[in-house]
C-alpha positions, 0 to 999 in steps of 0.5 A, a space after each residue: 545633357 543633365 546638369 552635373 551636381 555642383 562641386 561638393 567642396 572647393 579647394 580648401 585650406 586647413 587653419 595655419 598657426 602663421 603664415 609662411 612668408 619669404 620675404 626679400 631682404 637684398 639691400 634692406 637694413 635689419 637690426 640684430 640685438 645681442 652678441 650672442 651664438 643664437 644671435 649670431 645664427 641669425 645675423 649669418 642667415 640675414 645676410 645670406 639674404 643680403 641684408 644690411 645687418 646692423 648688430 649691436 652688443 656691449 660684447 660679441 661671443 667668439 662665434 660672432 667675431 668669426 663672422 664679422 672678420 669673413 667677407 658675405 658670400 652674398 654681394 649685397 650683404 654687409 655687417 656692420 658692429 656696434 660695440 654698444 646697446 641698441 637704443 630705440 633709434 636705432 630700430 628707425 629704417 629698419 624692415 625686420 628687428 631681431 633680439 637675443 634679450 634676456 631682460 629687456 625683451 619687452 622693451 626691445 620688442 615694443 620699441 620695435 612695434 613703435 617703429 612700425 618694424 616686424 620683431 623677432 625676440 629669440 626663444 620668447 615667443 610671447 614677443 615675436 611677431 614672426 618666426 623662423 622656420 626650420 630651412 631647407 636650402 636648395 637656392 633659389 629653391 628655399 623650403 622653410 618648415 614652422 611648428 609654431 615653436 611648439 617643436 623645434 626638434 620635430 622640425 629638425 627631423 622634417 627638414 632631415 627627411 626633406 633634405 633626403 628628397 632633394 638632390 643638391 643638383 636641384 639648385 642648379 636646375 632652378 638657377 636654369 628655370 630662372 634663367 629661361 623663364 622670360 624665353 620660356 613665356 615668350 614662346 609659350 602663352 599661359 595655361 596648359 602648354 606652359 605648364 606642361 613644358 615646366 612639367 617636363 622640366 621638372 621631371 626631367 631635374 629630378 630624374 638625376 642628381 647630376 647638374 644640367 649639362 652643358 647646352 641643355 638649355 637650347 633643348 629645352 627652348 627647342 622643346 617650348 618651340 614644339 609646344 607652341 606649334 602643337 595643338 591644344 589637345 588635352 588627355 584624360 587621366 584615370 585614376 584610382 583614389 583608394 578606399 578613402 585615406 589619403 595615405 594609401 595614394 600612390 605617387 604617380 596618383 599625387 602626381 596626376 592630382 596635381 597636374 590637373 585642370 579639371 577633376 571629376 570625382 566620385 562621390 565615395 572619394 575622401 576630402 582628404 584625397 581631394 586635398 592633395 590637389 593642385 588648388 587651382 584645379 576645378 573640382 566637379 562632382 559626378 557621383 555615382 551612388 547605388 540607390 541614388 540620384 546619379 550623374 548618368 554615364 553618357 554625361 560623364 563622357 560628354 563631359 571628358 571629351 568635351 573638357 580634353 578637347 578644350 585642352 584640358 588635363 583631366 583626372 578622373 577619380 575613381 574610389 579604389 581601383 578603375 579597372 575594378 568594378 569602376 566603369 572604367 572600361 566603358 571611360 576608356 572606349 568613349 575616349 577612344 572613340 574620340 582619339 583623347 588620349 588616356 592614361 591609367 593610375 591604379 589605387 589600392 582597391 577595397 578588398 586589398 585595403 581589407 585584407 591589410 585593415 584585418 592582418 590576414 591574407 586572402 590568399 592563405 595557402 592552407 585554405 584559398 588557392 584563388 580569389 574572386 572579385 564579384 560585384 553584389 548588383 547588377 545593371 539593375 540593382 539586383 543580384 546578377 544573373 551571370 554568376 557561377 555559383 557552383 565555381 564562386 561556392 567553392 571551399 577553396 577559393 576566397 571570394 569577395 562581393 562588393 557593393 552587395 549590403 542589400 543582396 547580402 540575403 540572396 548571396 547566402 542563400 546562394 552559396 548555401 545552395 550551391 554547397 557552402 557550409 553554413 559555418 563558412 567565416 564570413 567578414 563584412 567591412 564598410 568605410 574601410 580605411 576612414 574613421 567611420 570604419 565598421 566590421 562584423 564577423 560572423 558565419 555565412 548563415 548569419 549574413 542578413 543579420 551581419 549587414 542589418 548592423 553595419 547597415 546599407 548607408 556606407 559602402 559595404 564589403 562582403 568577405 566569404 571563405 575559411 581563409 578568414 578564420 585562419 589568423 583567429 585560428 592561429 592567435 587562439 592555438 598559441 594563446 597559451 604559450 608563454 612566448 605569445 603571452 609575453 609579445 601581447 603584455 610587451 604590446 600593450 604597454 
């Protein structure tokens, strides 16, 4: 078999402000500066954590009083008062320093470094050496999100979003995990079969918002038994990558993306797809490029067998849709020939990304009563043989040609031929979604003139029909109504 071209890009990881770090604090003493409420919120998250939180003020706010007169709900958390000022003594044995200073923040943060403790001065970020994120509390599932202190009030509304998507019931369930993790990891070796019982488990807790139920642990250990006896049989995930931003991802792909051993990518599929990966994941690039060097087919499948039957969960990722012109009925035979199972994800496919990247529908009913998907080239590189020109000419059909920037003459003169009007709107798109999108409208006799300017380098997408000019036609007949001039001022403040 051919040698597979090498990853093009390793799992990566996008520069970080600071680091995200959770540190455990049961039974470790911290020192907290000041009787403010500000230094109150944070001496009540300490000792959350069971800290030993030494406090020490001249005077404490009524807030502060409240905390000290209630008993730590965590059971190695204490908080002791020192109606006095802190003195840089007091900051010796310490593991983190925090202060509400409003004049002597300096001193405060480098007598804290002379100790040798990490130091946190409230709203000075110029003498912090850490920040507190803005917390989503689900423990012992905890999720902390960090602006860098640029925004506090966006990361109010990211934790708002995220406390929408995790049920409090979470926390129960993860109390289970910790809870079965040592059984677990006796009965069940690392690598696949391991991850796949947490899989099941995770699935299975957020697929109610109620709490384990009673006994449900034993099932689940009954379960990591059948694992454990089960053969080390991998599956093959297809999956569709979009058009190339990683927003139009479905779910379910995210989810394949990071359950994954292995990923076999297509050279079209966008970094920021692949980003959304699990890290540990093997990235291989067999891609596959009109006019290009390629991996071959039959390499392709060797490969997925080979990798499946090692016990491996792969993905293979396709650009747009696998069941659209993407090879993948040729994927799904080979696999089934050797019994592996495959699953199928779709993606958004090109010509739905153009159609919303454009604002029209393909399908207008005063002009398309059908849509084709055609492929521009053949086996061999040219114009295919088999294509009904007499039905794809059609008026009132929408037709859409991929992968056809270097046929594009030899398809006008064939609709030409076959009846369709010259004027006929046509739409040519390539890189549709990225940030190297480019697009030319035009007629159908102008089309060889239309691709010589977005050029043949990128992926080309050729739109043929009057449903194309439909919008154009509507903006250019309300153009002068009062109404519609008014919507496109308010539009462009």
């Amino acid at each position: 078999m051919d040698a597979l071209q090498p990853p093009r890009s390793e799992a990566r990881m996008e520069p970080l402000a600071k680091l995200p770090v959770f540190w455990t604090l049961e039974g470790r003493r911290v020192v907290v500066a000041g009787g403010t409420d500000a230094a109150m919120w944070k001496a009540e998250l300490l000792a959350a954590c069971g800290a030993r939180v030494d406090v020490y003020a001249e005077t404490f706010g009524e807030a502060f009083e409240a905390l000290f007169a209630r008993t730590p709900d965590h059971p190695a958390a204490c908080l002791t008062r020192h109606a006095r000022c802190w003195t840089p003594s007091d900051l010796s044995g310490a593991v983190l320093a925090i202060g509400d200073c409003e004049d002597d923040a300096g001193t405060f943060a480098a007598a804290a470094r002379d100790a040798g403790v990490p130091v946190n001065v409230i709203d000075k970020p110029a003498f912090c050496q850490f920040q507190f994120g803005s917390i989503v509390n689900r423990s012992p599932v905890v999720v902390a999100i960090s602006t860098d202190g640029a925004a506090p009030i966006l990361a109010q509304t990211i934790r708002r979003k995220i406390e929408t998507l995790l049920p409090h019931s979470l926390k129960t369930w993860a109390a289970l995990a910790h809870s079965l993790r040592e059984a677990v990891n006796l009965r069940l070796a690392p690598g696949p079969q391991r991850r796949a019982f947490w899989e099941r488990f995770s699935d299975q807790a957020f697929s109610t918002l109620d709490t384990p139920e009673e006994g449900v642990g034993g099932v689940l250990l009954a379960d990591a038994a059948r694992l454990a006896e089960a053969p080390a049989i991998g599956r093959v995930t297809l999956v569709g990558a979009g058009p190339g931003d990683a927003e139009l991802l479905t779910l379910k792909a995210v989810r394949a993306l990071q359950a994954a051993d292995v990923i076999l990518f297509d050279d079209l599929v966008s970094a920021d797809v692949l980003e959304l990966a699990r890290r540990e994941a093997k990235r291989m690039l067999v891609g596959k490029r009109g006019g290009r060097e390629s991996c071959r087919q039959e390499d392709i499948n060797t490969l997925m067998v080979k990798l499946a039957k090692a016990g491996k969960r792969v993905v293979r990722l396709k650009s747009g849709d696998p069941m659209v012109f993407g090879r993948a009925g040729e994927e799904i035979a080979h696999l089934d020939r050797e019994n592996i199972p495959v699953d199928i994800v779709p993606g958004i496919t090109a010509a739905s990304a153009m159609a919303a990247r454009l604002g029209l529908s393909l399908t207008h009913r005063d002009h398309a009563q059908s849509l084709r998907l055609v492929t521009g080239h053949s086996r061999h590189g040219g114009l295919p043989d088999s294509v009904d020109w007499v039905r794809v000419a059609d008026r009132r059909t929408t037709t859409i040609f991929y992968m056809a920037g270097r046929t594009a003459s030899r398809i006008a003169e064939k609709l030409i031929e076959h009846g369709l009007p010259p004027t006929t709107p046509v739409v040519i798109m390539s890189d549709i979604s990225r940030p190297t999108e480019r697009s030319w409208r035009g007629t159908l006799s102008a089309l060889t003139e239309g691709v010589g300017q977005i050029g043949y380098d990128n992926p080309v997408l050729i739109a043929v029909g009057d449903a194309l000019a439909a919008r154009d036609a509507r903006i250019a007949t309300n153009a002068g109504h009062p109404a519609f001039e008014t919507d496109r001022r308010s539009l462009c403040k």
